[in-house]
C-alpha positions in Angstrom: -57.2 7.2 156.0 -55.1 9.4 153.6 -54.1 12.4 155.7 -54.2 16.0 153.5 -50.0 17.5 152.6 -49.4 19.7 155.8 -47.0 21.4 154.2 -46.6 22.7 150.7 -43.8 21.6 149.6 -44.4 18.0 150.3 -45.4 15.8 147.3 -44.8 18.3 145.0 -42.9 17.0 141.9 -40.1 19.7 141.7 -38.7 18.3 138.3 -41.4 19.7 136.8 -41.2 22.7 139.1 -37.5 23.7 137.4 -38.8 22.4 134.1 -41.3 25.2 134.4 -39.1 27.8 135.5 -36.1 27.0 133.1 -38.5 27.3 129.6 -40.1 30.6 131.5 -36.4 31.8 131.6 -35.4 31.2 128.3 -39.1 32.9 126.8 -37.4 36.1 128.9 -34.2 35.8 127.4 -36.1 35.1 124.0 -37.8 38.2 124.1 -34.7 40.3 125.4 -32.7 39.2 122.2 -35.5 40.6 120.1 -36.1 43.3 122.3 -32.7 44.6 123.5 -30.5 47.4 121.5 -27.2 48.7 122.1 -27.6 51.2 124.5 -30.4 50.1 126.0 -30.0 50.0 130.4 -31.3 46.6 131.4 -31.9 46.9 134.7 -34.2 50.1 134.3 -35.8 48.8 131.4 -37.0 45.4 133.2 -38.1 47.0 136.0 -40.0 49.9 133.9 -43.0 48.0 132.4 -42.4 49.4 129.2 -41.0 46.9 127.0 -42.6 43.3 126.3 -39.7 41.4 128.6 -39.9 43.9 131.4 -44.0 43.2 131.2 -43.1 39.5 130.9 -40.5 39.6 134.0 -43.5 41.2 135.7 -46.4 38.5 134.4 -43.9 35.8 136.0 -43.9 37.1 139.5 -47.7 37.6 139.5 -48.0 33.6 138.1 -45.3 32.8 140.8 -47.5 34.0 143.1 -50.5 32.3 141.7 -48.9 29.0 141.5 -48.2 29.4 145.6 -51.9 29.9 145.8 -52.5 26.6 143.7 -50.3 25.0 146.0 -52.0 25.6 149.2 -55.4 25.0 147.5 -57.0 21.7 148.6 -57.6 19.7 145.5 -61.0 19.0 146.3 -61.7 22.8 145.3 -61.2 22.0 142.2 -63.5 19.0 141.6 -65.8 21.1 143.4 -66.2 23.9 141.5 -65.2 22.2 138.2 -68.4 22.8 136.4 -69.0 26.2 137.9 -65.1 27.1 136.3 -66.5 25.7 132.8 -69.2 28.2 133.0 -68.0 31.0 134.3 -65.5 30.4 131.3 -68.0 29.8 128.7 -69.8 33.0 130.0 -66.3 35.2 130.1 -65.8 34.3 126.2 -69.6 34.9 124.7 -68.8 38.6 127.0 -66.1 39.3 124.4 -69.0 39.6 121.7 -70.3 42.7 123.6 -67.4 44.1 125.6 -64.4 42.4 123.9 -61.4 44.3 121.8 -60.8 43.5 118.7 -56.9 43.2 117.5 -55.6 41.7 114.4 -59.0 41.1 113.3 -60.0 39.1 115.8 -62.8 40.9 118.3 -61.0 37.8 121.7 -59.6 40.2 123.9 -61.0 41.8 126.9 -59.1 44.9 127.8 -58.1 45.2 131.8 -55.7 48.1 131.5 -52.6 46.4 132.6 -52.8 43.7 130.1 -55.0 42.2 127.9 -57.4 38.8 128.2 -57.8 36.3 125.9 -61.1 34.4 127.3 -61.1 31.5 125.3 -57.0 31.0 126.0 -57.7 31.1 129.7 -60.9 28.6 128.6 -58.6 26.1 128.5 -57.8 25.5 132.2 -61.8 24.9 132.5 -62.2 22.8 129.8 -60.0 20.9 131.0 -61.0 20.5 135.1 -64.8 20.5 133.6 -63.4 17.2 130.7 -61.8 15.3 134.0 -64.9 15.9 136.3 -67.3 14.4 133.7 -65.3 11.6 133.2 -64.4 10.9 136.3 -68.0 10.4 137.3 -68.7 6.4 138.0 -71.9 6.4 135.7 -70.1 7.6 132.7 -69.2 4.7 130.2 -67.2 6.5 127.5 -67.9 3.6 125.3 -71.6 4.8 124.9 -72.6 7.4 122.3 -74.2 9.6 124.8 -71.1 10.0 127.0 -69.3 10.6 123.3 -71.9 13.5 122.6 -71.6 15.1 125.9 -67.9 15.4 125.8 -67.7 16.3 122.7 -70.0 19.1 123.3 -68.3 20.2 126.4 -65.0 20.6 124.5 -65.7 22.3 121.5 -68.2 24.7 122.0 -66.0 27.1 123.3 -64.2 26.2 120.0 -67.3 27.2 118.1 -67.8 30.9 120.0 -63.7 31.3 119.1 -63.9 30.3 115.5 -66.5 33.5 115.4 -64.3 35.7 117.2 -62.2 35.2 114.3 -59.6 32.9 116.5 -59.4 30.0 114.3 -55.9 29.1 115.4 -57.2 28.8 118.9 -59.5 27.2 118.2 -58.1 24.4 116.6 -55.6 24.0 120.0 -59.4 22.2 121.4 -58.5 19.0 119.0 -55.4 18.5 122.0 -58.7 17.4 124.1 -58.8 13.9 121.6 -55.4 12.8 123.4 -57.7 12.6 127.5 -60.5 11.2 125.5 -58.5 8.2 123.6 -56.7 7.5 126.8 -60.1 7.0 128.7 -61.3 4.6 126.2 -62.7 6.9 122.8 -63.2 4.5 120.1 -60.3 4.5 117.6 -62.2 4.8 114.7 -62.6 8.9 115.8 -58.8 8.7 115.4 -58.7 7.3 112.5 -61.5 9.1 110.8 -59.9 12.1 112.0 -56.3 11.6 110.3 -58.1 10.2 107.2 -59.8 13.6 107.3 -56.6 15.4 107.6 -54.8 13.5 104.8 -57.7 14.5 102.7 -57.5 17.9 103.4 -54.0 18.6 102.6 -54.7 16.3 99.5 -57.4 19.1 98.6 -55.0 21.7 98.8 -52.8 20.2 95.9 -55.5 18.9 93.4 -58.8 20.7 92.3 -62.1 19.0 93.5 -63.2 17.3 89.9 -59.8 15.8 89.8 -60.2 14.1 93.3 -63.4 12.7 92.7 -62.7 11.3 89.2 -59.5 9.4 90.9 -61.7 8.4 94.2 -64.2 7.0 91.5 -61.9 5.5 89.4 -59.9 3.8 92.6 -63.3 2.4 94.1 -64.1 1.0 90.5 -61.0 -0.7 90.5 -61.1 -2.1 94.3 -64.5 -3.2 93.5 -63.2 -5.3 90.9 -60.6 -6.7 92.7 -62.6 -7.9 95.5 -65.6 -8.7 93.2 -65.9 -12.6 94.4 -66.3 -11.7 98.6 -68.1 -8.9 97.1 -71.1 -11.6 96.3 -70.5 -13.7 99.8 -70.6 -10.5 102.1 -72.8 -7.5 100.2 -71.9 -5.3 103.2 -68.5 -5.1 102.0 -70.1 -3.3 98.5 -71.7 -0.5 101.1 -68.9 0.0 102.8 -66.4 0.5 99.5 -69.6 2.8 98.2 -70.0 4.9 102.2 -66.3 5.4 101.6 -66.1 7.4 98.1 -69.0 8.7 99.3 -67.5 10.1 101.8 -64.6 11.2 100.1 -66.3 13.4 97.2 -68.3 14.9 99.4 -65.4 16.1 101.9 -63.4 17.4 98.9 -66.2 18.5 96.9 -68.6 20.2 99.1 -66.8 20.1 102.7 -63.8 21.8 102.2 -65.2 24.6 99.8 -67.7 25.6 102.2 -65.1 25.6 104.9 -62.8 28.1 103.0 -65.5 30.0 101.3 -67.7 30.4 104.7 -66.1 29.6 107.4 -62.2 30.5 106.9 -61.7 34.3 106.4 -60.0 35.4 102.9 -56.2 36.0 104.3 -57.0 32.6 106.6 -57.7 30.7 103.4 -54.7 32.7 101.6 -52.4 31.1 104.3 -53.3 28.1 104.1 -52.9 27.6 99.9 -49.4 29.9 100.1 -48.1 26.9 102.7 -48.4 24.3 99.8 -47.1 27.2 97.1 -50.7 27.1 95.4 -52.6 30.3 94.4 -56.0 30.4 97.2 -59.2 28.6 94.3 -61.4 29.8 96.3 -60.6 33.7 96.6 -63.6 36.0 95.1 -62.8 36.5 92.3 -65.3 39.2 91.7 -63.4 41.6 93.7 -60.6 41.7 91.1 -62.1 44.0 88.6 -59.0 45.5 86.9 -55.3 45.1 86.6 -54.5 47.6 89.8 -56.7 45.4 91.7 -54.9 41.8 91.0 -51.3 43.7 91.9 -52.8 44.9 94.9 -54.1 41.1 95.4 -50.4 39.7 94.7 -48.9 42.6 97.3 -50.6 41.4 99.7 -50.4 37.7 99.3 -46.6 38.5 99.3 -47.1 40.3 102.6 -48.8 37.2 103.9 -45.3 34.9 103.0 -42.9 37.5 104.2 -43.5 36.4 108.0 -42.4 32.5 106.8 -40.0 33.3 104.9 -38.3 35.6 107.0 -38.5 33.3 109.9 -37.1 30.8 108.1 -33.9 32.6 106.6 -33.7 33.6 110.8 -33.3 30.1 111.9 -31.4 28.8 108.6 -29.1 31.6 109.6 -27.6 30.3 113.0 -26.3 27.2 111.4 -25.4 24.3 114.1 -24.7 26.5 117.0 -25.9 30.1 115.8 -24.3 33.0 116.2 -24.9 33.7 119.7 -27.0 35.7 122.3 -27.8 39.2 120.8 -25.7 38.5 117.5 -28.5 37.5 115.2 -29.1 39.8 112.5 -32.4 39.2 111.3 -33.2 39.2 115.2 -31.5 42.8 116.1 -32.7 44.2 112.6 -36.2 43.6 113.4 -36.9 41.9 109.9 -39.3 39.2 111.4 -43.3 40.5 112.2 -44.5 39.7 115.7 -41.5 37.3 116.7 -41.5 38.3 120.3 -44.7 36.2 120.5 -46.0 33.2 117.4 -42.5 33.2 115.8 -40.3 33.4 119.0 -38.8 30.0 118.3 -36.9 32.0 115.4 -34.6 33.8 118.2 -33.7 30.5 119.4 -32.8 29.4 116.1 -30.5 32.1 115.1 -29.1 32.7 118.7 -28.5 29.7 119.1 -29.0 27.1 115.9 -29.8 23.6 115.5 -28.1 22.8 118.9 -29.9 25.0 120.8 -33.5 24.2 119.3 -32.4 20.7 119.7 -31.9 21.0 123.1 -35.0 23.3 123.5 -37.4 20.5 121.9 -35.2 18.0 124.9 -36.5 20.0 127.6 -40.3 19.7 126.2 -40.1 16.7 125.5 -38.8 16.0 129.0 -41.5 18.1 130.5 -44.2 16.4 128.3 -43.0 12.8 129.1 -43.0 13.5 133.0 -46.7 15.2 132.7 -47.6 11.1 131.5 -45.7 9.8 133.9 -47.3 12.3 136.6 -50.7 11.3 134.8 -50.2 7.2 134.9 -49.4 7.3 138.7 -52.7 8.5 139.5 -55.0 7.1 141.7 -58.0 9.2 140.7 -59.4 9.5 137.1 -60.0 13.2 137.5 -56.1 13.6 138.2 -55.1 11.4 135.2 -57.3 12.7 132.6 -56.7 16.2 133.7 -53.2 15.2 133.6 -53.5 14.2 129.7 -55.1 17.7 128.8 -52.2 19.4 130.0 -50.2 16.9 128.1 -52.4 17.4 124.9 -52.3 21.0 125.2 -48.8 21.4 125.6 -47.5 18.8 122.6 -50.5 20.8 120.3 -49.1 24.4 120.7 -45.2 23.1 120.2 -45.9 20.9 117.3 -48.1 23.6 115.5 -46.1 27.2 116.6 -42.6 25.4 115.3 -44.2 24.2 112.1 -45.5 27.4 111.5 -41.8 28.7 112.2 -40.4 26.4 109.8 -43.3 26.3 107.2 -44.8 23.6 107.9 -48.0 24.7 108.7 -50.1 28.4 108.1 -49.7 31.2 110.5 -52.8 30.9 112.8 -51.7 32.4 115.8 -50.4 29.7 118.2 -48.1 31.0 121.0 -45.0 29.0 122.3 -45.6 27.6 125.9 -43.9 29.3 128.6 -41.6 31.0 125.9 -43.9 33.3 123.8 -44.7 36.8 125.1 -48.0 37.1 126.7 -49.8 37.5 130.1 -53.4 35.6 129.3 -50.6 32.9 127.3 -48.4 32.6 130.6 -51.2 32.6 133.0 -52.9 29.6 131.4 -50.3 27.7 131.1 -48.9 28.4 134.7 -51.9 27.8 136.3 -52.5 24.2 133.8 -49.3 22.8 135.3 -49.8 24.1 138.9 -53.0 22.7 139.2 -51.6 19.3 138.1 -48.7 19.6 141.0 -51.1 20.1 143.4 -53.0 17.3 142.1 -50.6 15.3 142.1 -48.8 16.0 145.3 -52.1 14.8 146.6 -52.1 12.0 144.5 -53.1 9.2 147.5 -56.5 10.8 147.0 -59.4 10.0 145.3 -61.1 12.6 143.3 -64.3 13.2 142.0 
């Protein structure tokens, strides 16, 4: 009989212990750089709570202590009160609607005077523990379209209650939950339906609608054509060819309007279009009712591209190996918006250039890779596909935050793991990967 860790230390897997602490240490050495000026007395200022890397430095001891707590949790509490997490969580982000602060447009936060909480950041954690309990359970075949529908449900909704907050960025971070799901058997025709929908989007941006469907016609003619003689052995091959431009025109023609026109909010949409250098088709146009009104327009559209471009003259600036810690000039001149938190990566870049991001990108990729390897010694499927979530979650917030940084991708809000500023941002992903130590150091278990 597998006897419980007397001690907490034992089992835990401490390479992912200093991979933790060494990406928390460079996010506070990150945020100094953009924080620090000549003058400035360090050890004061870090232990004043006044400035974001003193508040940081302060965030980290509280999650140190929180990740001790994890650690002398039994890991049965958390298949235990997996479901009761999920809606507590659900419940703590539809109380931002009534209670919750609203910064930078978006009503998410719920003040608590020390610091502020993003409900559906910390969502995550429970989404995550409520994902592996349901699929853990023995009766669940994730090849049925029931089981499809439940999960589905269970991991987007709080996506739905963020997109109204106004957190679309956020919201987006609940695709990482695809990565769990494909490992525990989702059918890859979700996969594949899903890039197909991406490459169609992007394609959107670039063309107008008419000319999309005229080419989507005009491509299906052709196929048909082509294929005319199986065409009369297998009709079914004729409805397919037909379900697919189908498809198509209606994703580009009535899909993505409505998304942009009703669903994204004007400077979302304006983001998006300025990635691809194309003016936003779908602004109202009825606002612009004189010549004052489209400068003002084009001001602010320029506003919207100063972030990008600024970030990317920052990292462009440090060259192959930058121009060292506190040196960088776009860094110390305070020339790009909000960089202590989304566009953080930028500090790196110019402090420390190419090599330094390289090696940045080295130790997540390291850290990713030993969260798989964590997740394929598992004995229990709650451990493994909680295991892949943290994985998921991780990859989706480095991939999108340093494609944002490089223009790559629009500015919607996606903070850099363990490195960006911010306590609800820091707590959810200290206690993600402390929950998966603890699972893990208790790995000869079998969890349910």
């Amino acid at each position: 009989m597998y006897q419980k860790n007397p001690s907490i230390t034992k089992g835990v897997d401490w390479l992912t212990v200093c991979l933790y602490i060494l990406l928390i240490t460079i996010g506070l050495l990150c945020i100094f750089s953009v924080e620090y000026k000549v003058g400035d007395k360090v050890i004061q200022s870090f232990l004043g709570f006044k400035k974001n890397y003193s508040k940081q430095f302060f965030y980290f001891l509280a999650c140190a202590v929180l990740a001790t707590f994890i650690l002398l949790t039994d890991s049965k509490l958390f298949t235990a009160t997996a479901n009761l997490s999920y809606l507590a969580g659900i419940l703590l982000v539809l109380a931002t609607f009534f209670v919750g602060k609203e910064i930078k447009g978006s009503k998410s936060w719920i003040p608590l005077g020390f610091m502020n909480l993003q409900p559906v950041e910390v969502c995550k954690i429970f989404v995550s523990l409520a994902l592996a309990k349901y699929l853990s359970q023995p009766e669940v075949d994730f090849r049925k379209r029931k089981s499809q529908l439940i999960t589905a449900a269970l991991v987007f909704a709080p996506a739905i209650f963020s997109i109204m907050q106004g957190e679309t960025g956020l919201a987006l971070v609940y695709f990482a939950f695809l990565i769990p799901m494909y490992r525990e058997g989702l059918p890859p025709i979700y996969m594949i339906v899903g890039a197909a929908m991406g490459v169609l989007l992007v394609i959107s941006l670039l063309f107008p609608a008419k000319t999309l469907i005229i080419a989507f016609s005009v491509i299906a003619i052709l196929f048909i054509l082509l294929v005319r003689r199986t065409i009369r052995r297998n009709r079914e091959l004729l409805l397919v060819i037909i379900s697919v431009w189908l498809f198509c025109s209606l994703f580009v023609g009535v899909a993505v309007p409505f998304v942009f026109k009703h669903v994204f909010k004007g400077y979302q949409s304006d983001r998006i279009f300025s990635m691809v250098g194309v003016d936003n088709p779908f602004a109202n146009k009825s606002d612009v009712k004189d010549e004052a009104e489209t400068k003002k327009k084009e001001q602010k559209k320029k506003q919207q591209d100063y972030n990008v471009k600024q970030s990317k003259i920052a990292i462009g600036s440090g060259g192959f190996l930058g121009k060292g810690f506190l040196q960088g000039t776009q860094t110390q001149g305070d020339f790009v918006p909000e960089q202590h938190t989304d566009f953080i990566f930028t500090s790196v870049g110019e402090n420390f250039g190419f090599l330094g991001s390289a090696l940045l990108m080295l130790l997540y990729l390291g850290l990713l890779f030993r969260i798989v390897f964590i997740a394929e010694r598992q004995r229990s499927t709650f451990s493994r596909v909680y295991a892949y979530s943290v994985a998921g979650i991780i990859f989706f917030h480095v991939a999108v935050n340093i494609c944002v940084t490089i223009g790559l991708a629009p500015v919607i809000g996606i903070t850099l793991p363990l490195i960006s500023y911010g306590g609800s941002s820091l707590l959810t992903f200290t206690i993600l990967i402390f929950i998966l130590i603890k699972l893990d150091a208790d790995r000869q278990m079998v969890l349910r």
